[in-house]
C-alpha positions as CSV (number, residue, x, y, z in Angstrom):
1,X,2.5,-18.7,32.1
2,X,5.8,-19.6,33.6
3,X,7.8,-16.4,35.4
4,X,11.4,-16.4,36.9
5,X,12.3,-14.4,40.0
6,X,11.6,-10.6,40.5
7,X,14.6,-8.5,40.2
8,X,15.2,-4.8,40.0
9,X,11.3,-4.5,40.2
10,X,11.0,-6.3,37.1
11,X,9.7,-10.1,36.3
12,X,12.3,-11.9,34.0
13,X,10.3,-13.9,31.5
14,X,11.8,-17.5,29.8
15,X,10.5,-17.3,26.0
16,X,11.5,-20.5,25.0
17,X,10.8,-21.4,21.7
18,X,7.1,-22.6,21.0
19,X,5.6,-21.5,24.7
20,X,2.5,-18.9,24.4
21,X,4.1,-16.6,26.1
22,X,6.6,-16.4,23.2
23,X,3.9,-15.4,21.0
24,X,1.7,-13.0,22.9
25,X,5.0,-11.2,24.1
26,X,5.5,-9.8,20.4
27,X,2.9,-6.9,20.3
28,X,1.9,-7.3,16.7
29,X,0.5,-11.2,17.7
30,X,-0.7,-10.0,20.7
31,X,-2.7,-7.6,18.4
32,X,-3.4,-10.1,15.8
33,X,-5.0,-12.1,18.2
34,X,-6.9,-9.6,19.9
35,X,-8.0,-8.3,16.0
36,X,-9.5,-11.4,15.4
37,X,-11.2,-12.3,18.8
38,X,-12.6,-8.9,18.4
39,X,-13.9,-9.0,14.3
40,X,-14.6,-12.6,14.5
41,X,-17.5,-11.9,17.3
42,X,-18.4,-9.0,15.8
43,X,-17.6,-7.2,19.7
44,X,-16.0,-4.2,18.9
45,X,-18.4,-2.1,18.8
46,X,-19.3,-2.6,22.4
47,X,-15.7,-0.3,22.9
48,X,-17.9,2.6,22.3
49,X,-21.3,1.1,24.3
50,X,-22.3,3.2,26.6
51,X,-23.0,0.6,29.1
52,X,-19.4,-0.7,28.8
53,X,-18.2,2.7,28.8
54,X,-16.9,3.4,32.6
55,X,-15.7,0.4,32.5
56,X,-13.2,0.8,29.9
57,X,-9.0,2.0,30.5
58,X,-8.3,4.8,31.0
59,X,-6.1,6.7,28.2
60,X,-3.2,6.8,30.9
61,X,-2.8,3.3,32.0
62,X,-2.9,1.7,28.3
63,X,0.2,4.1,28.1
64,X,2.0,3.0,31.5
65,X,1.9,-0.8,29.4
66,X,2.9,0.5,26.2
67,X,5.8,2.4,27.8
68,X,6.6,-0.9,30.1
69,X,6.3,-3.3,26.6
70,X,8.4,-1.2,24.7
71,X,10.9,-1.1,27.3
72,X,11.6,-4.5,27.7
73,X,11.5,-5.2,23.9
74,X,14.1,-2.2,23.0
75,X,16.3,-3.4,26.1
76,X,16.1,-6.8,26.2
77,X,19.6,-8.2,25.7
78,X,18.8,-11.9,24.2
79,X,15.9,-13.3,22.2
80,X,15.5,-16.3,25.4
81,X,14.3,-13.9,28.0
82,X,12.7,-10.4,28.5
83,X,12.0,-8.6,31.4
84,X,8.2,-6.9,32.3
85,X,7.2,-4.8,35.2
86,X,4.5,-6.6,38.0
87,X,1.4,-4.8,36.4
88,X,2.5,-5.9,33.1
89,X,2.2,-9.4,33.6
90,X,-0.5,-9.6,35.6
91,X,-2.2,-7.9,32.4
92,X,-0.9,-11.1,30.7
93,X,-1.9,-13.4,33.1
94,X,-5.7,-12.8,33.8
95,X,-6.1,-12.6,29.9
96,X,-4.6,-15.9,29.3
97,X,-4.4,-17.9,32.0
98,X,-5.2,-21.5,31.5
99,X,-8.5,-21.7,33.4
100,X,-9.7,-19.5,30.7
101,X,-8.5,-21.7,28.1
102,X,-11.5,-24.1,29.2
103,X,-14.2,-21.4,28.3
104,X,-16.1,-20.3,25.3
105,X,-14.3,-17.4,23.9
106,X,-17.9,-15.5,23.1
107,X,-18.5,-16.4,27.1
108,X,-15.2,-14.4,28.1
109,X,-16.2,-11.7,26.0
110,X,-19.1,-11.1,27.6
111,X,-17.3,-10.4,30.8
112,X,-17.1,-6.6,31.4
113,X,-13.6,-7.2,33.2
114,X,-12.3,-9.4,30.9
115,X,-13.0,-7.4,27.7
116,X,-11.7,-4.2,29.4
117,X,-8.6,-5.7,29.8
118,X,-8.9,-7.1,26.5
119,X,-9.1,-3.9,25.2
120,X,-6.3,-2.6,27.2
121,X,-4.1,-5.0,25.9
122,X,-5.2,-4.0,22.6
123,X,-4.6,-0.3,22.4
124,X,-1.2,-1.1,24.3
125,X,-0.3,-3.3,21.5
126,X,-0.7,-0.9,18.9
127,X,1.0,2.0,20.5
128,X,3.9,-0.5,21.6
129,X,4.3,-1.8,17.6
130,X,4.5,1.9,16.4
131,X,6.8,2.7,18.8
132,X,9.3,-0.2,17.8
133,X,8.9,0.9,14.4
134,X,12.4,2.8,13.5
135,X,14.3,-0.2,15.3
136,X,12.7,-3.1,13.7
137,X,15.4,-2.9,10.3
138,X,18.7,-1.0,12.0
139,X,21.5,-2.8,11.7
140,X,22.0,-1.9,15.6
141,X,18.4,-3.8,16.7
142,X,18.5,-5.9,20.0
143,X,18.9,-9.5,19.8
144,X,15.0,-9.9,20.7
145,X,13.7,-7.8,17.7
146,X,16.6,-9.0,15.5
147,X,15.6,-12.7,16.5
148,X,11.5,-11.8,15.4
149,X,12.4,-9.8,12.4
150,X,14.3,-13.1,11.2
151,X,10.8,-14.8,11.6
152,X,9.0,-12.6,9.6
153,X,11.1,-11.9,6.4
154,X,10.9,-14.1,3.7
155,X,14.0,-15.6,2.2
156,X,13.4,-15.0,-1.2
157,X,11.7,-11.8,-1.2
158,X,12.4,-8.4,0.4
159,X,9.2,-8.6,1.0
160,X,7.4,-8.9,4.5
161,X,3.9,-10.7,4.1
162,X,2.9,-10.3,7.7
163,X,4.5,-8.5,11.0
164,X,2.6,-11.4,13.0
165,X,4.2,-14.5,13.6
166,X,0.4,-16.2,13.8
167,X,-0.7,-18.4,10.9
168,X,-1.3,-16.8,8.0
169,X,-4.8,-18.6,7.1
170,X,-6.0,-16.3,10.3
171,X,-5.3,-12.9,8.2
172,X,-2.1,-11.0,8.6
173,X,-0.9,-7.9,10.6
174,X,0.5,-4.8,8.7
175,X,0.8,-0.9,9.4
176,X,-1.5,1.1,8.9
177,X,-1.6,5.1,8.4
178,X,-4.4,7.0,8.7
179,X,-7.4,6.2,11.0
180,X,-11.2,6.7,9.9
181,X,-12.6,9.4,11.2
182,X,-16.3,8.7,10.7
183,X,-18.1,5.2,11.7
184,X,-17.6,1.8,13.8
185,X,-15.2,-0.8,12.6
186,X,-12.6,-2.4,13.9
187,X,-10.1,-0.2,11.8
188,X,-11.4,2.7,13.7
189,X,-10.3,1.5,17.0
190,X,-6.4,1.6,16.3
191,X,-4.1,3.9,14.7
192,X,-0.6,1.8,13.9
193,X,-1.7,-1.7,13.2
194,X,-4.1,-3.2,10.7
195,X,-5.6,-6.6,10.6
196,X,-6.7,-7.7,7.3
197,X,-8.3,-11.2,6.6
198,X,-6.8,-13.8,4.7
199,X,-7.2,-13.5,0.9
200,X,-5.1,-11.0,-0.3
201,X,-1.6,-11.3,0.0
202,X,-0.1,-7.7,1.2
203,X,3.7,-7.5,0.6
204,X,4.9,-4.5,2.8
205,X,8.3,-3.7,2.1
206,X,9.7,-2.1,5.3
207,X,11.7,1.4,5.0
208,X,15.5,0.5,6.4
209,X,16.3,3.6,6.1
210,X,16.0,6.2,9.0
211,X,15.3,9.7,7.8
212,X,17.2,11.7,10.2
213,X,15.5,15.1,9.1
214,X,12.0,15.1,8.5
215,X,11.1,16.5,5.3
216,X,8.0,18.3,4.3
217,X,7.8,18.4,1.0
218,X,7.6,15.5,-1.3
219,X,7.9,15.7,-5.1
220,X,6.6,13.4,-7.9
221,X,7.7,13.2,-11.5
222,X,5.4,12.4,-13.8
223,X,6.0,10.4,-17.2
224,X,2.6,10.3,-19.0
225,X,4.1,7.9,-21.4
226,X,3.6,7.1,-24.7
227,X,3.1,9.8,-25.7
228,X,1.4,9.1,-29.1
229,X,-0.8,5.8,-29.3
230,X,-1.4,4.4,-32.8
231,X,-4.2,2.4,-34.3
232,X,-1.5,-0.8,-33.9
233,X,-0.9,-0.3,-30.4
234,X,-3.9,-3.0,-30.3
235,X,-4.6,-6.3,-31.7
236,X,-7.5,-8.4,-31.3
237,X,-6.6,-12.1,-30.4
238,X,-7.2,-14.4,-32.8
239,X,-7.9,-17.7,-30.1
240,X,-9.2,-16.7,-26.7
241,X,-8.1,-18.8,-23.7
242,X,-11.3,-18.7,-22.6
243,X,-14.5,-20.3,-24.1
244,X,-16.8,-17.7,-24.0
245,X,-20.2,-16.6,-26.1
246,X,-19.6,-15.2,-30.0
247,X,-20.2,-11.9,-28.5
248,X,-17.3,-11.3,-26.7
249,X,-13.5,-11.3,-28.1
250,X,-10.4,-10.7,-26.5
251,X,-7.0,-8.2,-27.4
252,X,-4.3,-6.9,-26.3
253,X,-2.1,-3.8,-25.9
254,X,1.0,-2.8,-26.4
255,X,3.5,0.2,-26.1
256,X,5.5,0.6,-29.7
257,X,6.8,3.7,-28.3
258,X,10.1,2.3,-26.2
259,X,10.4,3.6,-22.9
260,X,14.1,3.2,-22.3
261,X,16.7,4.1,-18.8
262,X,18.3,7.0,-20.8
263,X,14.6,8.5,-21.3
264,X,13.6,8.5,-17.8
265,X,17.2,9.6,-16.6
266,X,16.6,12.1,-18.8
267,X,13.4,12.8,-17.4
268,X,14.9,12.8,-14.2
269,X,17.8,15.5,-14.7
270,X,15.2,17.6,-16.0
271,X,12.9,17.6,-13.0
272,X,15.3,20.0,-11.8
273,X,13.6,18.8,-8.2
274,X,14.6,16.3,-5.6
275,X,12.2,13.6,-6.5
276,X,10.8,11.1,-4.0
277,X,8.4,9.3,-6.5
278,X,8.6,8.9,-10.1
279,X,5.1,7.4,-12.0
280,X,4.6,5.9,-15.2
281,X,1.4,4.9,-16.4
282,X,0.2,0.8,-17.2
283,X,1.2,-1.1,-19.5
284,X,4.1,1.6,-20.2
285,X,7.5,-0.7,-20.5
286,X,7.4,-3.9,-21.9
287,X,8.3,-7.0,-19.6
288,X,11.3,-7.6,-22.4
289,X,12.8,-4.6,-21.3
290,X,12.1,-4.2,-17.9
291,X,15.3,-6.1,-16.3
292,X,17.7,-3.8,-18.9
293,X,15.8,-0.3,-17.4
294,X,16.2,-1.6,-14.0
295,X,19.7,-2.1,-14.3
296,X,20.6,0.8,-16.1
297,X,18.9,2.8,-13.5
298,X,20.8,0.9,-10.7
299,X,23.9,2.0,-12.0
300,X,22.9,5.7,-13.2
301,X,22.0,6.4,-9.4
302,X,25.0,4.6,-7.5
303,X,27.7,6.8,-9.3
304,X,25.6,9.7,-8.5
305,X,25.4,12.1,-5.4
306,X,21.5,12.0,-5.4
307,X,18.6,11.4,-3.8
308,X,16.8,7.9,-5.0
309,X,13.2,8.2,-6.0
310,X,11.0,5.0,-5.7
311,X,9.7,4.3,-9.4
312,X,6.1,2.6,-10.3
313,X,5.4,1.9,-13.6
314,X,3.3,-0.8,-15.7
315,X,4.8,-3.3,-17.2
316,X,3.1,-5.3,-20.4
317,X,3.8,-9.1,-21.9
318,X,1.9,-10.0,-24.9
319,X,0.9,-13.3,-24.8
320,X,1.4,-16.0,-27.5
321,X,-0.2,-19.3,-27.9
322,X,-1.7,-20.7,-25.5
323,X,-0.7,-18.2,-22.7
324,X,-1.9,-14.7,-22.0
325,X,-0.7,-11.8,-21.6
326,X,0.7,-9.5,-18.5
327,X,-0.5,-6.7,-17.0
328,X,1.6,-5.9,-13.7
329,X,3.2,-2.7,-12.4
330,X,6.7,-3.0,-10.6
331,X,7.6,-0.8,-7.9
332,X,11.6,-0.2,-7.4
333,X,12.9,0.8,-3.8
334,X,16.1,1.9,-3.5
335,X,18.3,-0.3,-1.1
336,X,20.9,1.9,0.9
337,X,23.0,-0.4,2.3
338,X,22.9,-2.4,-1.0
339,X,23.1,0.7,-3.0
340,X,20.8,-1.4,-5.8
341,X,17.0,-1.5,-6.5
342,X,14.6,-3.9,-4.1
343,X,11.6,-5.0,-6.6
344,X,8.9,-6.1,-6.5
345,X,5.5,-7.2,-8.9
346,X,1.7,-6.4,-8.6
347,X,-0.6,-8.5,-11.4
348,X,-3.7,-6.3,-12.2
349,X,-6.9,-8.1,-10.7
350,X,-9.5,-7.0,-13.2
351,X,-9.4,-7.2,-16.7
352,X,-10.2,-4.0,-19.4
353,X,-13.3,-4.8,-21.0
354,X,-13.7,-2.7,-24.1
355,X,-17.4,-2.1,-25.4
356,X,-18.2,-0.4,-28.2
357,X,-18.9,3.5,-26.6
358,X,-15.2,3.0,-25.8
359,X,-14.3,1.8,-29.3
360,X,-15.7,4.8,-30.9
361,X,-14.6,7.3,-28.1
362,X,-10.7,5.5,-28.9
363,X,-11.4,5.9,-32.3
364,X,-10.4,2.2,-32.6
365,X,-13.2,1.1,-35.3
366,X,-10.2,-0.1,-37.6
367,X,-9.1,-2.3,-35.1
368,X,-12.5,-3.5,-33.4
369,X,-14.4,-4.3,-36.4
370,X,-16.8,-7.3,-35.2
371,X,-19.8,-5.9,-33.7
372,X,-18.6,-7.7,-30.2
373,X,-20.3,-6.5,-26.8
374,X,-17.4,-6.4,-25.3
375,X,-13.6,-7.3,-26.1
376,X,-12.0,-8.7,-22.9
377,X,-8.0,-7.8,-22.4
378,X,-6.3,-10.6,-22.8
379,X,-4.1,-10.6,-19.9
380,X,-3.3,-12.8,-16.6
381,X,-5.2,-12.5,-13.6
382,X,-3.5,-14.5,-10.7
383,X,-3.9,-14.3,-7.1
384,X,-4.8,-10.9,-5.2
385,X,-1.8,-9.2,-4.2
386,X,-0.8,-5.6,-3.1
387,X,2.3,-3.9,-2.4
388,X,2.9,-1.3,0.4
389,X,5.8,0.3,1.1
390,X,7.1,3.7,2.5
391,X,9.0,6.7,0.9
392,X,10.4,9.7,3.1
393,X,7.8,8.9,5.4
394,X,4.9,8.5,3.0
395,X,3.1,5.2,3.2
396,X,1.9,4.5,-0.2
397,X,-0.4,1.3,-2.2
398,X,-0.1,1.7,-6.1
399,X,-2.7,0.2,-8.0
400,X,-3.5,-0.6,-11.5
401,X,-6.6,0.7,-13.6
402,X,-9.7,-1.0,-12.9
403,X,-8.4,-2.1,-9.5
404,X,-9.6,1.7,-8.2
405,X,-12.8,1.0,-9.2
406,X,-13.9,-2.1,-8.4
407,X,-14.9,-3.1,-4.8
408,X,-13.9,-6.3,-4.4
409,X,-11.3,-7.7,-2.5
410,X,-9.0,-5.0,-2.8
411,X,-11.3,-2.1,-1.6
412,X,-10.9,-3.3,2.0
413,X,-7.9,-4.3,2.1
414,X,-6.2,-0.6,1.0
415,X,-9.2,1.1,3.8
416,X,-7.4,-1.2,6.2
417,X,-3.5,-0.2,5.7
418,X,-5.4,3.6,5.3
419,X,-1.9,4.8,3.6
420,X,-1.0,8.7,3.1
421,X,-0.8,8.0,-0.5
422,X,-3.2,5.8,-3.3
423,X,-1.2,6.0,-6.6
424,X,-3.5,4.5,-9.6
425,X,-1.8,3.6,-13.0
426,X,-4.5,3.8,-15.5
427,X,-5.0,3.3,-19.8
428,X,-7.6,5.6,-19.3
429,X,-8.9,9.2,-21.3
430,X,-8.5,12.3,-19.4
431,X,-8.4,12.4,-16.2
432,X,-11.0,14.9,-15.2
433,X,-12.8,15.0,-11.8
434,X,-16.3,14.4,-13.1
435,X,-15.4,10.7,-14.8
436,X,-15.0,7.4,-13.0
437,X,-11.3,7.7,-11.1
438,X,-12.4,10.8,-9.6
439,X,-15.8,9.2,-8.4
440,X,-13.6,6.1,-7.2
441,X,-10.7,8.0,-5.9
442,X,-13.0,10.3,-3.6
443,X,-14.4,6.9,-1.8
444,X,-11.1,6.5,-0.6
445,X,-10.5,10.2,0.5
446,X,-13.4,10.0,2.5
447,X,-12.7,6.6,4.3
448,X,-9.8,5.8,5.1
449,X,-8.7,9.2,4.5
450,X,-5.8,8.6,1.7
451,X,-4.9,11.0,-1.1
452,X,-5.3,9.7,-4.7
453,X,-3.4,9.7,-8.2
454,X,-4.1,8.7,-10.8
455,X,-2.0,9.1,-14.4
456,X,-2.4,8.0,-17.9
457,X,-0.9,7.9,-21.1
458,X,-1.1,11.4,-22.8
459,X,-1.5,9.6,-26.0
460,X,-4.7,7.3,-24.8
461,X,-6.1,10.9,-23.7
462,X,-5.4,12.2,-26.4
463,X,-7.3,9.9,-28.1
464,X,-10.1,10.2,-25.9
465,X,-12.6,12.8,-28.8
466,X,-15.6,10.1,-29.4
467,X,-14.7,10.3,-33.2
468,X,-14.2,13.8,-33.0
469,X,-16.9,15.0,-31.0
470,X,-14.9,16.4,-28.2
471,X,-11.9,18.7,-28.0
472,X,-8.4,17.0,-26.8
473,X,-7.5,17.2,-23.5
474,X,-4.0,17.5,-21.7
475,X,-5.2,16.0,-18.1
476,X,-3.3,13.3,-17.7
477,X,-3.6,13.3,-14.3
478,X,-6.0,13.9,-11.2
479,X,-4.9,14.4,-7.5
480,X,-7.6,13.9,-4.9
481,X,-7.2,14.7,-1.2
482,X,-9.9,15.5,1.4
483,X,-11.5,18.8,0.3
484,X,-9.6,19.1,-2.9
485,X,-9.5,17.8,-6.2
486,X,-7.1,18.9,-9.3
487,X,-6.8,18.2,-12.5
488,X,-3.3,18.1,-14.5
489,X,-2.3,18.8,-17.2
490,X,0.8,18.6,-19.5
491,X,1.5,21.5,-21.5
492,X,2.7,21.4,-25.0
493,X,6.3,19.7,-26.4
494,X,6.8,18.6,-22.7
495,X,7.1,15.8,-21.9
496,X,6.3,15.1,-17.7
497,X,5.0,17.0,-15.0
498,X,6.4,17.6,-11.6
499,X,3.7,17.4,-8.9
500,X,4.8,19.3,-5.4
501,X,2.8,18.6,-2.3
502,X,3.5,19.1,1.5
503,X,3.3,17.0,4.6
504,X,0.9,18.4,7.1
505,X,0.0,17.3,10.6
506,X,-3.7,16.3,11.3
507,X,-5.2,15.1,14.4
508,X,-7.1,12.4,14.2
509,X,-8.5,10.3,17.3
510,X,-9.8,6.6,16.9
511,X,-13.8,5.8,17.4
512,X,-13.2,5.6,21.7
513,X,-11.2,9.0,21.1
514,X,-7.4,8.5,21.7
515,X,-5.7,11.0,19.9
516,X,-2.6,10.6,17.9
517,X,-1.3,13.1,15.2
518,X,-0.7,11.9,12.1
519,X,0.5,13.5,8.3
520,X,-1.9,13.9,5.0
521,X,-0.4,14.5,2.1
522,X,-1.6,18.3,0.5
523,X,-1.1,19.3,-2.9
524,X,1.5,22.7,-3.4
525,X,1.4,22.9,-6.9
526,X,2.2,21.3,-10.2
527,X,4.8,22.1,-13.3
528,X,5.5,20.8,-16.8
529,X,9.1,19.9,-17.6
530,X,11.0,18.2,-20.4
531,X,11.4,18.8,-23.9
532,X,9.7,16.4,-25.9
533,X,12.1,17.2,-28.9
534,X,15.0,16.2,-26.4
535,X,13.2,13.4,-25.5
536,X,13.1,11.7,-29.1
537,X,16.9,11.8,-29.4
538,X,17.8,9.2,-26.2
């Protein structure tokens, strides 16, 4: 690794384009790299071994490099050369010399020096990515970060699929919130920075704005919409795409009651709360109208004096011929220095099956009148995908019905990016703790740690009476947090319910114990707003 004379103390690196150096200099590589050395070996257990254990950094030193790295990335001038203390590079050096190039990585692994310093370099390169955080999207960045921020963002997206320049068939690099407090994995040993393997394409979408004055509370509007489902709501598809066995059909779904921008503005006004987040459920606003409602919103909120929630909702397509349907959700982030919406799209990765307990408990026997095991949704299912993004400081991963409940591939993925927040859109009955998204959502409360919504149609849950042998029910939502669970409901003629919560610190340390505060999200309280009379005449 190439150096340049010592001044002021400090070793002025060349980072010419293509060198390693270049690379490794960048802490998230550095801790890509490291990530996968470390899960790829299955090693990283041996962080908490207690024969490796004396021989392991000290708390204090990883911080002297993390303080060094950050300082030479924050002041370096160009994007050609960066300066690092003695220490710093030496660090560098005896982890990726040449002469080690020649060995077996598994062999330098098993050197107790080595994999100290490994480790070192590691911790350092999480604490040094954090720490960069708030400067990677000003518009007053260095030339350095401005130069690697350029590599990372994608032309035609907002979107930033990974905050490692390494090759994306070797996983991707993302940030990560909350750090598992229970257990050995490789998650457990860092608190910024997640490395996820390839498979599932993460789209973070980075918060450019910096919130000068932390908030604490944070406030979400919720639009159980439509309100009333009828039988027609649901078709059964006459030509399946798929050749399957007599016994299963497909159909599809979609909302007759039309969700339009003066309804949610509406909505919004009548919050009477700052909103951060506003939710509506799947398969809520059809694809047709989506562009109109985005617009309309875009334009509501840039000749107004307020604050700019983020917006989820589901989004439906029915499909004719020989295509099939959508089922996606959008989420809408609200660009300052654009004053417009940044959006983006999540497909759903599991399809609805509906069997016959469901039939009768949606009172749908007018509609499903083949004695069919199962009736398969007839939507699109195209490559794994997940959206995370931030909202005054809340790091949150919306997902779409079955998508909470099924393992695989997104289940690791969202314990990997560990965010504050899990936000579920279901088509679902009520949402009581003792049915299946409670069961689902508590696996993430336990590990990684999130908090969980979900929120459904009132007019599915409505529904929801098995033919009339159960009592309606106004929970059209459930919010799940460590030691907490509570059902919501939406009281009569109204037509959406305000959730409150509150920011609160919480130590957590990772698996070799480095402590590092972070925030959960904890629930203050919930109200119902809206006239539902009012509603009918936007």
């Amino acid at each position: 690794m190439p150096k340049n004379n010592s001044k002021n103390g400090l070793i002025a690196i060349s980072l010419e384009e293509g060198t390693f150096l270049s690379y490794i200099i960048w802490p998230m590589n550095t801790f890509h790299i490291i990530a996968r050395m470390l899960d790829t070996f299955d090693v990283y257990q041996n962080v908490v071994s207690l024969k490796n254990y004396s021989e392991l950094p000290y708390k204090s030193s990883t911080g002297r490099h993390d303080r060094t790295w950050r300082q030479s990335i924050l002041l370096s001038k160009n994007e050609k050369t960066i300066e690092v203390t003695d220490r710093f590079y030496e660090l560098l050096y005896n982890l990726f010399k040449s002469s080690n190039a020649s060995q077996q990585v598994s062999d330098l692994l098993q050197n107790r020096t080595y994999f100290s310093q490994l480790i070192e370099l590691f911790n350092a390169s999480d604490s040094c990515a954090f720490n960069i955080k708030n400067t990677l999207f000003s518009e007053g960045a260095r030339a350095y970060i401005a130069a690697q921020v350029k590599k990372l963002a994608r032309s035609e997206s907002s979107a930033i699929l990974s905050f490692s320049n390494c090759n994306s068939s070797y996983g991707s690099v993302h940030y990560k919130t909350h750090t598992p407090q229970s257990g050995i994995s490789l998650n457990s040993l860092s608190h910024d920075l997640a490395y996820v393997k390839a498979g599932v394409e993460i789209n973070s979408l980075p918060q450019k704005v910096e919130y000068k004055n932390e908030q604490k509370d944070f406030n979400i509007l919720l639009l159980p919409w439509p309100l009333k489902v009828e039988d027609n709501f649901f078709n059964t598809a006459v030509k399946p795409l798929l050749q399957m066995d007599d016994e299963f059909g497909f159909f599809s779904y979609s909302n007759l009651e039309l969700i339009t921008a003066k309804k949610i503005i509406y909505a919004v006004e009548g919050s009477d709360s700052p909103l951060d987040l506003v939710v509506i459920p799947e398969c809520s606003i059809d694809s047709v109208n989506k562009q109109t409602i985005i617009s309309e919103l875009g334009r509501y909120f840039k000749s107004k004096d307020l604050k700019v929630p983020t917006f989820i909702f589901g989004v439906f397509k029915k499909g004719t011929g020989g295509t099939y349907g959508e089922n996606s959700l959008s989420v809408l982030v609200w660009d300052e220095n654009t004053s417009c919406f940044v959006v983006e799209t999540q497909q759903k990765h599991h399809r609805w099956a509906i069997d016959q307990q469901q039939v009768s408990n949606y009172g749908l026997q007018k509609v499903f009148e083949g004695k069919k095991v199962k009736w398969w949704e007839d939507c699109l299912i195209g490559s794994r995908k997940l959206l995370s993004f931030e909202k005054s400081s809340t790091h949150i991963c919306p997902l779409i019905c079955e998508d909470l409940a099924r393992q695989e591939p997104i289940s690791g993925v969202l314990r990997s990016l560990a965010p504050h927040l899990v936000v579920a859109l279901l088509l679902d009955g009520p949402q009581l703790k003792s049915r299946w998204p409670g069961h689902y959502s508590h696996t993430l409360v336990d590990e990684p740690g999130s908090s969980v919504l979900t929120i459904s149609p009132y007019g599915i849950v409505e529904r929801s009476t098995n033919g009339g042998e159960f009592s309606k029910s106004n929970v059209i939502s459930l919010w799940s947090e460590p030691n907490k669970t509570v059902e919501i409901g939406l009281d009569d003629e109204k037509a959406g319910v305000v959730l409150m919560l509150v920011q609160e610190e919480s130590k957590q340390w990772t698996a070799d114990g480095r402590l590092e505060p972070k925030k959960r999200l904890r629930y203050k309280g919930h109200r119902s707003v809206c006239s539902t009379n009012e509603l009918s005449e936007k």
